[in-house]
Backbone as JSON Lines, residues from 0, in Angstrom:
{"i":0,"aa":"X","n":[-57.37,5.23,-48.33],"ca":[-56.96,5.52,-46.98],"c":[-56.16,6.82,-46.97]}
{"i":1,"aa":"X","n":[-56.41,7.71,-46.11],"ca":[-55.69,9.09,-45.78],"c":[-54.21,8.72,-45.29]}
{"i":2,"aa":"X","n":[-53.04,9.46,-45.81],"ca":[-51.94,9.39,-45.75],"c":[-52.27,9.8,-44.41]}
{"i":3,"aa":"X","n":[-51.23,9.22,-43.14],"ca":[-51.08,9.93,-41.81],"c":[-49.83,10.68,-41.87]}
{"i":4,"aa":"X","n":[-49.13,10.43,-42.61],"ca":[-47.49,10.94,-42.53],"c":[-46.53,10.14,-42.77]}
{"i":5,"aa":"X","n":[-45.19,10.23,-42.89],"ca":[-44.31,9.18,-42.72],"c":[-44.19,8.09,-41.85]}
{"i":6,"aa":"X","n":[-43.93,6.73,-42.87],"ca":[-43.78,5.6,-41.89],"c":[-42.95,5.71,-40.18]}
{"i":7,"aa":"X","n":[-43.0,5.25,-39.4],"ca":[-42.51,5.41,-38.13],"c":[-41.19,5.15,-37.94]}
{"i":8,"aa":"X","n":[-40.05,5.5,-37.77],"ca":[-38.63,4.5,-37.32],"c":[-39.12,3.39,-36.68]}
{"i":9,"aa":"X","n":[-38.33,2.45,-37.28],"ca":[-38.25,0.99,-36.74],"c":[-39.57,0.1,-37.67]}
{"i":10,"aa":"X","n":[-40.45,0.57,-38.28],"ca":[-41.18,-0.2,-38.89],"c":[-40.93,0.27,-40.45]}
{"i":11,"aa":"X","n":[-41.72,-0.51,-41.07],"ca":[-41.5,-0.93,-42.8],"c":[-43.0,-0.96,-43.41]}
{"i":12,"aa":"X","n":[-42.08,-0.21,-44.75],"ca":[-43.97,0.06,-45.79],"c":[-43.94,-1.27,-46.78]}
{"i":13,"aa":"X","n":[-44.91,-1.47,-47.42],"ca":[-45.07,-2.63,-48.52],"c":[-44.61,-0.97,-49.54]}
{"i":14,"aa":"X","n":[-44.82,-2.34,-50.68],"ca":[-44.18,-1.84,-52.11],"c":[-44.92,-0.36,-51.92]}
{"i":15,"aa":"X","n":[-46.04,-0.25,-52.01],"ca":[-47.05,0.92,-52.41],"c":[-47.3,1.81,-50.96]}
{"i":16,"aa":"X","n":[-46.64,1.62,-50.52],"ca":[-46.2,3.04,-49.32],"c":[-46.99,2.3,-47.78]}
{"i":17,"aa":"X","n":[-47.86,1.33,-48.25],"ca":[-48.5,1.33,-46.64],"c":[-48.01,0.32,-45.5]}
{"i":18,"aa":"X","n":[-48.15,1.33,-44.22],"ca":[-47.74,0.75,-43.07],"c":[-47.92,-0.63,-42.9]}
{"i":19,"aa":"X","n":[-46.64,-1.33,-42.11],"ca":[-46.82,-2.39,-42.28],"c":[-46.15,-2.59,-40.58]}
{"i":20,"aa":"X","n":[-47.81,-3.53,-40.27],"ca":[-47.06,-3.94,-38.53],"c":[-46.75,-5.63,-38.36]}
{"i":21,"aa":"X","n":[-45.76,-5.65,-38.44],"ca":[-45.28,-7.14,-38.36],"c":[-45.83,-7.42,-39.67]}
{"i":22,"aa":"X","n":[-45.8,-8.32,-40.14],"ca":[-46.5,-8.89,-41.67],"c":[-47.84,-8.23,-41.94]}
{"i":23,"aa":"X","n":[-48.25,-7.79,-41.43],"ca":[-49.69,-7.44,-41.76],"c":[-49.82,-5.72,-42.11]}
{"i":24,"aa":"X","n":[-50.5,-5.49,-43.32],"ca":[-50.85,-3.86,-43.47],"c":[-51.91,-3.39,-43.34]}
{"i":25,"aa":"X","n":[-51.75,-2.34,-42.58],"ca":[-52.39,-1.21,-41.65],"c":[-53.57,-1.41,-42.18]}
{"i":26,"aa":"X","n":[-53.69,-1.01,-43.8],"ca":[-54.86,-0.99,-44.66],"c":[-55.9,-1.9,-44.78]}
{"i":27,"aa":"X","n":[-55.48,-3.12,-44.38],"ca":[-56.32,-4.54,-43.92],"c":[-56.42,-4.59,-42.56]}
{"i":28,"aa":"X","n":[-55.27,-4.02,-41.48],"ca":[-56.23,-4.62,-40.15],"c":[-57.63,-3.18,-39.67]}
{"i":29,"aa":"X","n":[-57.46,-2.04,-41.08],"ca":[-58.87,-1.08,-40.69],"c":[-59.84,-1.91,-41.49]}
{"i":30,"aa":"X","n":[-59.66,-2.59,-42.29],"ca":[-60.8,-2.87,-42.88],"c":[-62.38,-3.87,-41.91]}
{"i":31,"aa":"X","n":[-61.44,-4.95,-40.92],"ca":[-62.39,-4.77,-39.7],"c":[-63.13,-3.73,-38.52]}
{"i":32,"aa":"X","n":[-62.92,-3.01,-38.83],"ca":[-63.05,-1.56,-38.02],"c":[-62.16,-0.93,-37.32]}
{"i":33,"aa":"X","n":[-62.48,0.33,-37.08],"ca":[-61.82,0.67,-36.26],"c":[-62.39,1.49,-35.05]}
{"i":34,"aa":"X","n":[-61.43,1.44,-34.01],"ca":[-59.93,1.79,-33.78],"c":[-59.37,0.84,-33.83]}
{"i":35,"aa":"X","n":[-58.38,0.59,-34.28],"ca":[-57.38,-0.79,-34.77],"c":[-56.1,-0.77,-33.51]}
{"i":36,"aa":"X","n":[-56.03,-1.63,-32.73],"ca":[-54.97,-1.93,-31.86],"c":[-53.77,-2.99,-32.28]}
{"i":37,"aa":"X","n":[-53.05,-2.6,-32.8],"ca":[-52.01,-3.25,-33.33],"c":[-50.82,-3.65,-32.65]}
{"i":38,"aa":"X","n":[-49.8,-4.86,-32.98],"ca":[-49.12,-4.96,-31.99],"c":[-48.27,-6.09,-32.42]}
{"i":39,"aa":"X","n":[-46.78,-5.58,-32.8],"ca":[-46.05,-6.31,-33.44],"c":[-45.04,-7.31,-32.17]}
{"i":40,"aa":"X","n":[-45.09,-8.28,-32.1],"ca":[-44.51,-9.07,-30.89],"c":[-43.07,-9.05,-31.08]}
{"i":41,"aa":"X","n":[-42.31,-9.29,-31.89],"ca":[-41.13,-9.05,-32.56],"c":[-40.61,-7.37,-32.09]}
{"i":42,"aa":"X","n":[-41.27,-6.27,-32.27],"ca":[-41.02,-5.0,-31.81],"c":[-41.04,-5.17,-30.46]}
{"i":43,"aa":"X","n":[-41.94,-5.45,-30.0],"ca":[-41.97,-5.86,-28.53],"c":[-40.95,-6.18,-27.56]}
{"i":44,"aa":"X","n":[-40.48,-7.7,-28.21],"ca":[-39.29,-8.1,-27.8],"c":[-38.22,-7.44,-27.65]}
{"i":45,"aa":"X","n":[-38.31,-6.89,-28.94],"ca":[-37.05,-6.19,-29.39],"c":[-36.85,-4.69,-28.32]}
{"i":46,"aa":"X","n":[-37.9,-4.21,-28.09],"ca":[-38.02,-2.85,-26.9],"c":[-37.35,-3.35,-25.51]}
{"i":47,"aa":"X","n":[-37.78,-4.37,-25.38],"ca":[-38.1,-4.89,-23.93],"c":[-36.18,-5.5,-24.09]}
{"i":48,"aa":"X","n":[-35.36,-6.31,-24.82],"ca":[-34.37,-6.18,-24.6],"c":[-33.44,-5.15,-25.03]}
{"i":49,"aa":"X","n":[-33.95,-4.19,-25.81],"ca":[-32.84,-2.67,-25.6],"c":[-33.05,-2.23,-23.98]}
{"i":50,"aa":"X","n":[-34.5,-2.38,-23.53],"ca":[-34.24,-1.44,-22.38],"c":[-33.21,-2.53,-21.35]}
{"i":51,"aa":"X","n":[-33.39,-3.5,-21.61],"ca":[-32.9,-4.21,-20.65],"c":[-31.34,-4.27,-20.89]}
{"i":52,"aa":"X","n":[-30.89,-4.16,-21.64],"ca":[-29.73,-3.75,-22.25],"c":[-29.11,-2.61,-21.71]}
{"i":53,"aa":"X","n":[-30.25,-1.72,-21.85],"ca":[-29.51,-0.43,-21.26],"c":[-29.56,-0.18,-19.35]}
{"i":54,"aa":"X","n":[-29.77,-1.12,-18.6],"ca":[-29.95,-1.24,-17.36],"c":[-29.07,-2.66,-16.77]}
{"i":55,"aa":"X","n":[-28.01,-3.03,-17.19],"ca":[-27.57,-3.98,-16.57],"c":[-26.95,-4.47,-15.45]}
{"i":56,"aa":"X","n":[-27.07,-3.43,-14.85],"ca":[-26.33,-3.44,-13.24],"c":[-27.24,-3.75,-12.68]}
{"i":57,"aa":"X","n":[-29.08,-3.87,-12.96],"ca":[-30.12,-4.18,-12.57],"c":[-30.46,-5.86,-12.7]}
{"i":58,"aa":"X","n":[-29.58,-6.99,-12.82],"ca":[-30.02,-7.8,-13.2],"c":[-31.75,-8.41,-12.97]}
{"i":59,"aa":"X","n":[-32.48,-7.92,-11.55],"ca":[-33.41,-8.73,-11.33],"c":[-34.36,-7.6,-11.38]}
{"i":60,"aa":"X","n":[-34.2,-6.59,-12.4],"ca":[-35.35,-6.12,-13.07],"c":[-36.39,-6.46,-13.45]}
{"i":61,"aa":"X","n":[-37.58,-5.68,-12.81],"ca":[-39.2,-6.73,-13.38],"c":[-39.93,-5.44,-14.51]}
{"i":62,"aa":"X","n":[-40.11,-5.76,-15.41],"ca":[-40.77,-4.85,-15.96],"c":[-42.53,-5.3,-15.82]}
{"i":63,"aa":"X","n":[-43.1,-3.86,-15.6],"ca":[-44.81,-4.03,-15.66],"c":[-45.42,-3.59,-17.2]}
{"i":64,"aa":"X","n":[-46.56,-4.04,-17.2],"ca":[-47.33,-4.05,-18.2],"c":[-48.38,-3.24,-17.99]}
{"i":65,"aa":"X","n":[-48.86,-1.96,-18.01],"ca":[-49.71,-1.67,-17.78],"c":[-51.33,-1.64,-18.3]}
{"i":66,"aa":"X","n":[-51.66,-2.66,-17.18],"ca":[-53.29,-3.49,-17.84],"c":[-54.19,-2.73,-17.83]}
{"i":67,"aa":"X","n":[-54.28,-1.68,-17.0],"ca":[-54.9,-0.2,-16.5],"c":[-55.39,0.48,-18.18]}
{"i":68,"aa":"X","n":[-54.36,0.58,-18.5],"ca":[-54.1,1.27,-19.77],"c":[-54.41,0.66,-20.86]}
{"i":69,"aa":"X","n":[-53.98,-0.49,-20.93],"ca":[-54.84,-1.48,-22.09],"c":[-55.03,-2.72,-21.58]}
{"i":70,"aa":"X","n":[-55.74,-3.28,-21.7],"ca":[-55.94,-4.45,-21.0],"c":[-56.41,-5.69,-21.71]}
{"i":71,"aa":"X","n":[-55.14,-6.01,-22.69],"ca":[-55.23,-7.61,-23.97],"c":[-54.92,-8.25,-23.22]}
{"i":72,"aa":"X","n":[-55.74,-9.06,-22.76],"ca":[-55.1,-10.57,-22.14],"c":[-53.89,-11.31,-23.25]}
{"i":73,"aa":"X","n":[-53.87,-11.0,-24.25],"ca":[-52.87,-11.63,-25.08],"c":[-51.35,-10.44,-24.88]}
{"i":74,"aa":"X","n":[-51.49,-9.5,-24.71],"ca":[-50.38,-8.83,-24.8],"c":[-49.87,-8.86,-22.86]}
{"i":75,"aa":"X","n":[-50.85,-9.24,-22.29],"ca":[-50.32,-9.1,-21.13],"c":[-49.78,-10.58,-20.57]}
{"i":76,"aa":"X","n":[-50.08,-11.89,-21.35],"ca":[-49.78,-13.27,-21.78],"c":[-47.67,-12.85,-21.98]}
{"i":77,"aa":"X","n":[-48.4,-11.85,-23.21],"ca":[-46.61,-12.04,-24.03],"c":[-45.68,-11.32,-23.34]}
{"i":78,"aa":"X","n":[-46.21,-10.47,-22.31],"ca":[-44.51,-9.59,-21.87],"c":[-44.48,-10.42,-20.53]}
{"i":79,"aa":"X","n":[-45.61,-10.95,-19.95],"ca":[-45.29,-11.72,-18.41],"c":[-44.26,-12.75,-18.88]}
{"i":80,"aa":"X","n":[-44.38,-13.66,-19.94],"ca":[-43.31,-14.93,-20.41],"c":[-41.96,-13.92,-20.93]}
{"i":81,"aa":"X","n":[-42.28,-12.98,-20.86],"ca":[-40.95,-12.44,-21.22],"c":[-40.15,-12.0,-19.62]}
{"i":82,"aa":"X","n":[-40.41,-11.66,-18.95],"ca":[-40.21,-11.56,-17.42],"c":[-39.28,-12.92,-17.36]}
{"i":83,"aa":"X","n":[-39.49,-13.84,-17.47],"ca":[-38.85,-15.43,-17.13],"c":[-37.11,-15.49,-18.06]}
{"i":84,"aa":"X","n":[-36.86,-14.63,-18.96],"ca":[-36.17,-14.61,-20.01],"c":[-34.8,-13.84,-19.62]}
C-alpha cells in the first residue's frame, strides 16, 4: 500500500505504521475495494460533543447530518440517536 502521509490528529497507527479507524486497519478495509468509506463511531461521538461543548448557551441545538452528501442509512441511524442525548 502507498504511504499517503502522516497519520491524521486524533487517530492511531498499528505497530507497523498503518492507519487505523476505530479497531480496524485501513489496509484491510481496501482490501474489499475501493473507495473505502470509513467511519469511526467513537470519533463521531466524540466531534459531536466537543462541538456541543463549545456552544452551550445553545442548549436546544439540533445538529444535521448531511444525507445529500453521503447518504449511510447507518451513519444517519447513529447521529439522529445522538440528537436525543
Amino acid at each position: 500500500m502507498k504511504a499517503m502521509g502522516p497519520i491524521p490528529a486524533g487517530y492511531a497507527a498499528s505497530a507497523d505504521g498503518d492507519l487505523l479507524i476505530g479497531r480496524a486497519r485501513a489496509s484491510d478495509l481496501v482490501r474489499e475495494g475501493t473507495p473505502v468509506f470509513a467511519y469511526d463511531r467513537d470519533r463521531i461521538e466524540a466531534q459531536i460533543r466537543l462541538f456541543r461543548a463549545a456552544m452551550p448557551s445553545y442548549p436546544g441545538l439540533k445538529l444535521h447530518y448531511a444525507v445529500k452528501a453521503n447518504p449511510n442509512p447507518r451513519s444517519e441511524e447513529h447521529t439522529s440517536e445522538l440528537q436525543s442525548h
